[in-house]
C-alpha positions as CSV (number, residue, x, y, z in Angstrom):
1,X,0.0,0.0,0.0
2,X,1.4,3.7,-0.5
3,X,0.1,6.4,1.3
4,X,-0.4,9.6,1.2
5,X,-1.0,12.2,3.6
6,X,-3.4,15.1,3.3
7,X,-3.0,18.2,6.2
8,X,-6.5,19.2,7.1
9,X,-4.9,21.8,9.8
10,X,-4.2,24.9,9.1
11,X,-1.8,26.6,8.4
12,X,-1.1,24.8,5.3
13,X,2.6,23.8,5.2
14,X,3.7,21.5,2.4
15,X,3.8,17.6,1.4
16,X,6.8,16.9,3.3
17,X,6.3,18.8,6.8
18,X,4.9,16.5,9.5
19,X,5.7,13.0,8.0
20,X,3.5,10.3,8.0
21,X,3.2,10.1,11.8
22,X,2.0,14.2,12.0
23,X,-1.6,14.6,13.6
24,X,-1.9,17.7,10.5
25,X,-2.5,14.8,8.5
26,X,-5.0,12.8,7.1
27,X,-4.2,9.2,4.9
28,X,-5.3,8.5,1.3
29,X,-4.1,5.4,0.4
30,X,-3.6,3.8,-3.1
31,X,-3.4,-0.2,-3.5
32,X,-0.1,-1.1,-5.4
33,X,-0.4,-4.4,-7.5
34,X,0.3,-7.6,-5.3
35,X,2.4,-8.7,-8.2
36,X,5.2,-6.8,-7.2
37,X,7.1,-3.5,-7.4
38,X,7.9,-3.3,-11.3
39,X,3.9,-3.4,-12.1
40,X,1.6,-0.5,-12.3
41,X,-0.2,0.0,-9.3
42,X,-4.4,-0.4,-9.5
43,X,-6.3,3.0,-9.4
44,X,-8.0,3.6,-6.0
45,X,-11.6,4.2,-8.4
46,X,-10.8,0.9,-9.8
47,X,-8.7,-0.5,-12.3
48,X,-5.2,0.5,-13.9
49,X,-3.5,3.3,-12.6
50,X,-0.5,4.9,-14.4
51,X,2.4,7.0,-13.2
52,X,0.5,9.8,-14.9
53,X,-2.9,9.0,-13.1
54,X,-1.3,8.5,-9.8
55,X,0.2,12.2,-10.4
56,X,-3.1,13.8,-11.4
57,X,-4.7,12.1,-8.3
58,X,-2.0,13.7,-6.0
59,X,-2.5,17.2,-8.2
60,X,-6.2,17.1,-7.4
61,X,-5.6,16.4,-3.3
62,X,-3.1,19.0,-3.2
63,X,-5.9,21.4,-4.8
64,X,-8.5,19.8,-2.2
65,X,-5.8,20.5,0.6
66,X,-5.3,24.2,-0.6
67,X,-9.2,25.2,-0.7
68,X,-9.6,23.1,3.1
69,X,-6.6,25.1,4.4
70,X,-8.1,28.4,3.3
71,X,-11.2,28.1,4.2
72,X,-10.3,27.0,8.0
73,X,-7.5,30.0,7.9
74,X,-10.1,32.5,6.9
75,X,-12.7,31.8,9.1
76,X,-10.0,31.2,12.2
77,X,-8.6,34.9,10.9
78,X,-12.3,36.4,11.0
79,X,-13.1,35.3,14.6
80,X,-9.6,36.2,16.0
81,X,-10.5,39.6,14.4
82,X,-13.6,39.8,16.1
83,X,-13.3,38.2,19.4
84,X,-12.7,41.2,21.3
85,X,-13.7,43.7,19.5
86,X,-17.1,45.9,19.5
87,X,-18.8,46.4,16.1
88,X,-21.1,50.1,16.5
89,X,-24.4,49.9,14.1
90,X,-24.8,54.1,13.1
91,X,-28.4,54.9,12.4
92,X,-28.5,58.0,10.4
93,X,-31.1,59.3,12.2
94,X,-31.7,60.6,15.8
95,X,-33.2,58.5,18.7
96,X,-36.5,57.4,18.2
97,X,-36.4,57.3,14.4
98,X,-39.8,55.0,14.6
99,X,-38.4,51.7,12.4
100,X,-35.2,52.9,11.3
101,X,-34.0,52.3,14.6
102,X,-36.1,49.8,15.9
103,X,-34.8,47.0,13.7
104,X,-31.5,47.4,14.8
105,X,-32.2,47.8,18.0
106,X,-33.3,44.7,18.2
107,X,-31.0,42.8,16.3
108,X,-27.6,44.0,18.3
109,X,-28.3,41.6,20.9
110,X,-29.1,38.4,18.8
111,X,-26.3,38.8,15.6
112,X,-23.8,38.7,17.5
113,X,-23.9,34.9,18.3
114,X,-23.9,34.6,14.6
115,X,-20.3,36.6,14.3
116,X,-17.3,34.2,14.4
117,X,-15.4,35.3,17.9
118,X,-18.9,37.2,19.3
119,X,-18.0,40.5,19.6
120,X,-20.1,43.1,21.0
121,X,-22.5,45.4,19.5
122,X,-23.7,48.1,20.4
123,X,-26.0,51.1,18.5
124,X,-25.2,54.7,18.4
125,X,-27.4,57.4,16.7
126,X,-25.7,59.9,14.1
127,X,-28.0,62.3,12.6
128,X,-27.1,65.0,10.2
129,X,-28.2,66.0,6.6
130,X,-30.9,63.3,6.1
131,X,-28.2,60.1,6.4
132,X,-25.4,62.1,4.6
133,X,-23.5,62.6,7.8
134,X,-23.7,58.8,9.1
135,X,-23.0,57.8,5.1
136,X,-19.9,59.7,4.9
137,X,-18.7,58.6,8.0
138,X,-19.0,54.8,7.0
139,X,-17.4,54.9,3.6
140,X,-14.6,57.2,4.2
141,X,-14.0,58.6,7.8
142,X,-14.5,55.5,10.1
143,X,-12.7,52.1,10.2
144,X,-12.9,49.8,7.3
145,X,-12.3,46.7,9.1
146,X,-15.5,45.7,9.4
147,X,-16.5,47.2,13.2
148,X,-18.4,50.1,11.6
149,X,-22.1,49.3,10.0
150,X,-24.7,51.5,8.9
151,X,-28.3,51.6,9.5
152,X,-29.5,55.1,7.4
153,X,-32.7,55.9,5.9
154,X,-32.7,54.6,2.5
155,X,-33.5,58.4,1.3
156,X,-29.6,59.4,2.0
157,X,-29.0,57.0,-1.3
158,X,-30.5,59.1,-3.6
159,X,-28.5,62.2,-2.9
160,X,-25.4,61.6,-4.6
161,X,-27.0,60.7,-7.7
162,X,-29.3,64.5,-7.1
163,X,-25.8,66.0,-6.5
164,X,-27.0,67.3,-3.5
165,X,-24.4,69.3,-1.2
166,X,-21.8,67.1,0.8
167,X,-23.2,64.2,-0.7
168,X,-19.7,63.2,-2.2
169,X,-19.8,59.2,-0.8
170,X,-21.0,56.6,-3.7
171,X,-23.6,53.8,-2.6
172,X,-22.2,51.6,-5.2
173,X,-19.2,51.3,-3.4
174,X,-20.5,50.0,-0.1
175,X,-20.8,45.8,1.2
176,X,-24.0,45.8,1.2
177,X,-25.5,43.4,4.1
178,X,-29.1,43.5,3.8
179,X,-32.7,44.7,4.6
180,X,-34.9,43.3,7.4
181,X,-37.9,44.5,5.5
182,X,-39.5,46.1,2.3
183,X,-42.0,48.8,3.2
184,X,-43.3,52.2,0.9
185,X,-43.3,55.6,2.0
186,X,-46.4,57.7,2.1
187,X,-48.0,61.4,3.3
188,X,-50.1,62.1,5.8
189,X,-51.6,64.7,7.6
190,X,-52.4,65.3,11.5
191,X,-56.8,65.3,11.4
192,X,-56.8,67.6,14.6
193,X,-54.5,70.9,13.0
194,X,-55.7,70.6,9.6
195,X,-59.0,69.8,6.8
196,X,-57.2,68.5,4.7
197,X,-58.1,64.4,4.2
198,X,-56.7,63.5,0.4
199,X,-54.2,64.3,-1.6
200,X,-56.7,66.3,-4.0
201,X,-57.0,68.5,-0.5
202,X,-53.6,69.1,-0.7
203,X,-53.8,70.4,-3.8
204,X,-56.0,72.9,-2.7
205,X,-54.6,74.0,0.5
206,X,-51.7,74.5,1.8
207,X,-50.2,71.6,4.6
208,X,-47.0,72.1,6.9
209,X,-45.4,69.8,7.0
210,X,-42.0,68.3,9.1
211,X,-39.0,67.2,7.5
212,X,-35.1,65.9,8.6
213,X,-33.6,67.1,5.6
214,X,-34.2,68.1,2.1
215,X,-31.7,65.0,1.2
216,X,-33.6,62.6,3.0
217,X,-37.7,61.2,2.2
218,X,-39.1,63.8,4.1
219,X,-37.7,66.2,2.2
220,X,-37.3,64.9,-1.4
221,X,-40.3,63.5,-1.9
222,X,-43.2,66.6,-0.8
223,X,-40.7,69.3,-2.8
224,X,-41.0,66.8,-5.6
225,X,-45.0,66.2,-5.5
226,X,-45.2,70.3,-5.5
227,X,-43.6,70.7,-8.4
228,X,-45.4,67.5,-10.5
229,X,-48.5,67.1,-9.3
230,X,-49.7,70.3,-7.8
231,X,-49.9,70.4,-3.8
232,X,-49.3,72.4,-1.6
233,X,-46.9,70.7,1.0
234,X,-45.0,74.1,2.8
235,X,-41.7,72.0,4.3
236,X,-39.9,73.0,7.5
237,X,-36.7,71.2,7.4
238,X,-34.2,70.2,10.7
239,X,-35.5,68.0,12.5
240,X,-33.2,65.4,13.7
241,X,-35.1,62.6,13.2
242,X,-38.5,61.4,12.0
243,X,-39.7,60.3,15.7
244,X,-38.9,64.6,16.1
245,X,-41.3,65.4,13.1
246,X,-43.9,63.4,15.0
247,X,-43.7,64.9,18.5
248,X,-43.4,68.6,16.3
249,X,-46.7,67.1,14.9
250,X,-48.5,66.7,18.2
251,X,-47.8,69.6,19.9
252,X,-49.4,71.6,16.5
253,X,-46.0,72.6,14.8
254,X,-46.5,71.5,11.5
255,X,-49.7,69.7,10.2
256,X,-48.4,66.4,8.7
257,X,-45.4,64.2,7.3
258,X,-44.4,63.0,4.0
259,X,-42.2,60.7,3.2
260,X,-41.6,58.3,6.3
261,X,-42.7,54.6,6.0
262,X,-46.0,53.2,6.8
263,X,-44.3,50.1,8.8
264,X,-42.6,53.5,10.5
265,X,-45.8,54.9,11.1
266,X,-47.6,51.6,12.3
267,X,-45.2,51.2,15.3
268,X,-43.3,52.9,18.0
269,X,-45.6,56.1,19.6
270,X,-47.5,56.5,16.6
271,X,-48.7,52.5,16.3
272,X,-52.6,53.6,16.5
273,X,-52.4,57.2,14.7
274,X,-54.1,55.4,11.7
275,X,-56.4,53.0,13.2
276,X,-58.0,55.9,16.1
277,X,-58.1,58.4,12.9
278,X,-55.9,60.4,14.5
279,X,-54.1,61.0,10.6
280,X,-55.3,60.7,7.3
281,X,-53.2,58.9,4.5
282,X,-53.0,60.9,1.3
283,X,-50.0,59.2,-1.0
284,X,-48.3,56.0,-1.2
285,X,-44.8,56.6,-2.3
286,X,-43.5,53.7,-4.0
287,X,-42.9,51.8,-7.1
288,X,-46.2,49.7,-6.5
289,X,-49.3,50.0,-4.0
290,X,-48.4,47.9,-0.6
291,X,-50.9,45.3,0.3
292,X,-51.1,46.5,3.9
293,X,-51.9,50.5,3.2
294,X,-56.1,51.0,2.2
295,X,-56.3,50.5,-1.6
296,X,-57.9,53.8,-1.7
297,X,-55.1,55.5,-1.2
298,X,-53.5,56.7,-4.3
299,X,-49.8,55.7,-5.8
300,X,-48.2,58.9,-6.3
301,X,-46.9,57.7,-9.8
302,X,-50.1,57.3,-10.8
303,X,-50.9,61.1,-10.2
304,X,-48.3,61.7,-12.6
305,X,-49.6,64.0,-15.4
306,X,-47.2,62.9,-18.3
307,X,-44.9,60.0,-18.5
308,X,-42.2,61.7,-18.3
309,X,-43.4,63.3,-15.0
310,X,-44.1,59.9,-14.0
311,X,-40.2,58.8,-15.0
312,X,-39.3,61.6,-13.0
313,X,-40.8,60.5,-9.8
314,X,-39.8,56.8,-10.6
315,X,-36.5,58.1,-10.0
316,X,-37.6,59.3,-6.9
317,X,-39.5,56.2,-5.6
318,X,-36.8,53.5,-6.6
319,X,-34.9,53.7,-3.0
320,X,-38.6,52.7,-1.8
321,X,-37.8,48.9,-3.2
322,X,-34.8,48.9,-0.6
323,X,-36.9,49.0,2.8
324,X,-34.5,49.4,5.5
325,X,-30.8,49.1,4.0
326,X,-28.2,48.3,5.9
327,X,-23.7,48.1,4.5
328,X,-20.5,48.4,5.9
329,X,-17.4,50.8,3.7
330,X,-16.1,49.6,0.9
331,X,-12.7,48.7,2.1
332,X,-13.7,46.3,4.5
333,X,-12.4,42.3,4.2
334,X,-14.0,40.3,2.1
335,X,-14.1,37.7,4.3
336,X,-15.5,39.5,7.0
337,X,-18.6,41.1,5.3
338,X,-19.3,37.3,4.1
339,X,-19.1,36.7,7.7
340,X,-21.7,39.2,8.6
341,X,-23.8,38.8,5.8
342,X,-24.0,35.3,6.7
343,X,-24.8,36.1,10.1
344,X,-27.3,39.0,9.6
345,X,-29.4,36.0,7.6
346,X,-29.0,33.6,10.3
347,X,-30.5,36.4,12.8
348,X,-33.2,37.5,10.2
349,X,-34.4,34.0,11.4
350,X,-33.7,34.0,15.1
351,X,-37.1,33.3,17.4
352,X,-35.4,36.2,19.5
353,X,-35.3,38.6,17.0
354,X,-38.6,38.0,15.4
355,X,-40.5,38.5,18.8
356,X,-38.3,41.9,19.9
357,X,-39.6,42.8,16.0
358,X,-43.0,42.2,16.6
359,X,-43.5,43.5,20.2
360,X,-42.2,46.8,18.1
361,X,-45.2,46.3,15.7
362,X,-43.2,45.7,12.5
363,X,-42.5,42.6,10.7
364,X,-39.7,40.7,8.9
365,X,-39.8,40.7,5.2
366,X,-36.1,40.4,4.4
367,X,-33.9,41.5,1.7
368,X,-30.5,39.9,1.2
369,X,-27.7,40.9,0.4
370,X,-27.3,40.5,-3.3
371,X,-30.9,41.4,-4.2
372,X,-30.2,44.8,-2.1
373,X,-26.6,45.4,-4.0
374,X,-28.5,44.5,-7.3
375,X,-31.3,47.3,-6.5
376,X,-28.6,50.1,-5.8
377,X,-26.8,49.3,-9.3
378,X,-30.1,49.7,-11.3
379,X,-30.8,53.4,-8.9
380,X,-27.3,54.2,-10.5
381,X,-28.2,53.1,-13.7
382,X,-31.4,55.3,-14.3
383,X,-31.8,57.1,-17.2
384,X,-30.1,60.4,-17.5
385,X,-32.5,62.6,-18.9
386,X,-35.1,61.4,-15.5
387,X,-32.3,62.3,-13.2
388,X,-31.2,65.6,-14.5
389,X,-34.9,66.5,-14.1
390,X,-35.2,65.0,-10.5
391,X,-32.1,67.2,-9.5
392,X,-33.6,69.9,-11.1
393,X,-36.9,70.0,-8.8
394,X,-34.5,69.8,-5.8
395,X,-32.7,72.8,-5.7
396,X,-29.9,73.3,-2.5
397,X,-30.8,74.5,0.3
């Protein structure tokens, strides 16, 4: 019998390291002919086996040693990496940002079983210019090693592609890790401060309405129904966070929101605005109606007076299709975002996660990671002459 020995430990460190007695090593033996040295030895899959054959089958283990050996390495390098350290999840929003924050809120306690070494996580808040702020920070001014991850709005994305001021990162760049839900966007207004009831109202009469930024859906998306389909939306930017547009709401500050999500609006402090009437839904702001909002309420594409106005506005509604997008920079490891992509599936499926999710009111719809990098190519690949108009109907500010 010959034998040979395959290392199964890594590091990986050549044929002849360990001999046949080293514990690295795992036997593959090939039957040599009983008739004696000078005869060619029978093929371990049966039948004759040449020199040549004999070579190719120690070719092929060496390959199957290479691939075993790097796979153990890298996933013994990720957890060393992580053991230890702390990742920080940025929401690009303030505190109490409705379901923005309340996914990952409830996810930095279960994912990080799922991480190789289990480090800590832990959740900070980062407003600033709609998500541009927290989206600069990720791709260029914070570590690329895979302990900074963002949580922001999925308004921020459109803003490089509108040019908008400081909006210099590119979304295409980032490791995209996934979505814990798809949701739409839509308008309301606050029954008790103002008549208006439909988006025809709006139309008529002037609504105040509260916003983060002009970069972000609050911002974007009233401006650009103004200008296309007629209403009357009067914007007050600033406010740190969406959860800080609703308390402005109560207290008689501005009459209404547009452009937060309806899972948003369903959950958190305002979970029974819509079923007590306290609001009225005017617009649904998305690339298709959503199951869960009335069917009377309109799709604001559909309000579109020419299709080119309705291109327009497609442009505007595409981050819609990306529900709650989370990434890490682009320089991080490869090997590390696998590991957290891997992980941020794993959790997605946790009993622990989905019962913190629904005590929040929201539910788990989840977008992966390659459908969610696939969606932020085809924003980027829009078509021109839709964009240029888009940008143009959002002037700086």
């Amino acid at each position: 019998m010959a034998t040979l020995y395959l290392t199964t430990k890594a590091p990986y460190k050549g044929w002849g390291e360990g001999g046949p007695n080293s514990e690295n090593c795992t036997p593959l033996t090939l039957a040599l002919s009983p008739r004696g040295r000078g005869n060619r030895p029978s093929s371990p899959l049966g039948g004759a086996s040449s020199p040549k054959s004999i070579q190719t089958i120690l070719v092929l283990a060496a390959i199957t040693c290479f691939f075993l050996n790097h796979t153990t390495a890298t996933a013994q390098r990720v957890e060393d990496f992580y053991r230890g350290k702390t990742i920080t999840i940025y929401v690009g929003t303030g505190i109490g940002a409705g379901a923005v924050s309340a996914y990952p809120m409830a996810l930095a306690p279960v994912i990080r079983k799922y991480i190789p070494g289990n480090p800590n996580i832990v959740v900070s808040h980062m407003p600033g210019a709609g998500g541009i702020k927290a989206a600069t920070f990720i791709e260029s001014v914070g570590p690329q090693d895979g302990t900074a991850w963002g949580f922001i709005t999925r308004g921020f994305m459109l803003a490089p592609l509108l040019k908008l001021p400081q909006a210099n990162f590119q979304p295409t760049r980032f490791n995209w890790i996934g979505s814990p839900s798809r949701t739409v966007s839509m308008g309301i207004s606050y029954n008790a401060w103002t008549p208006v009831r439909t988006i025809q109202d709006a139309m008529a009469r002037e609504v105040v309405i509260g916003a983060t930024s002009i970069a972000q859906d609050t911002g974007i998306f009233p401006r650009a129904l103004n200008r296309i389909i007629g209403t009357k939306f009067k914007i007050v930017t600033g406010y740190a966070s969406v959860g800080a547009v609703d308390i402005a709401i109560e207290r008689g500050e501005v009459q209404g929101k547009v452009g937060s999500t309806w899972k948003s609006l369903n959950s958190g402090p305002t979970t029974n605005w819509v079923r007590d009437g306290t609001v009225s839904v005017l617009v649904q702001l998305g690339v298709a109606k959503a199951p869960d909002i009335p069917s009377h309420v309109p799709l604001g594409l559909d309000l579109a007076r020419t299709p080119q106005d309705r291109q327009v506005l497609e442009v505007l509604c595409a981050p819609s299709a990306t529900g709650y997008p989370s990434f890490m920079g682009p320089g991080v490891p490869k090997e590390r975002v696998e590991a957290i992509r891997t992980a941020y599936a794993a959790a997605m499926k946790d009993p622990e996660f989905i019962d913190a999710v629904a005590k929040s009111g929201l539910d788990i719809d989840p977008i992966g990671a390659d459908e969610l990098t696939d969606i932020v190519r085809r924003i980027y690949e829009l078509p021109d002459a839709a964009v240029d108009r888009a940008r143009d109907l959002l002037p700086s500010q």
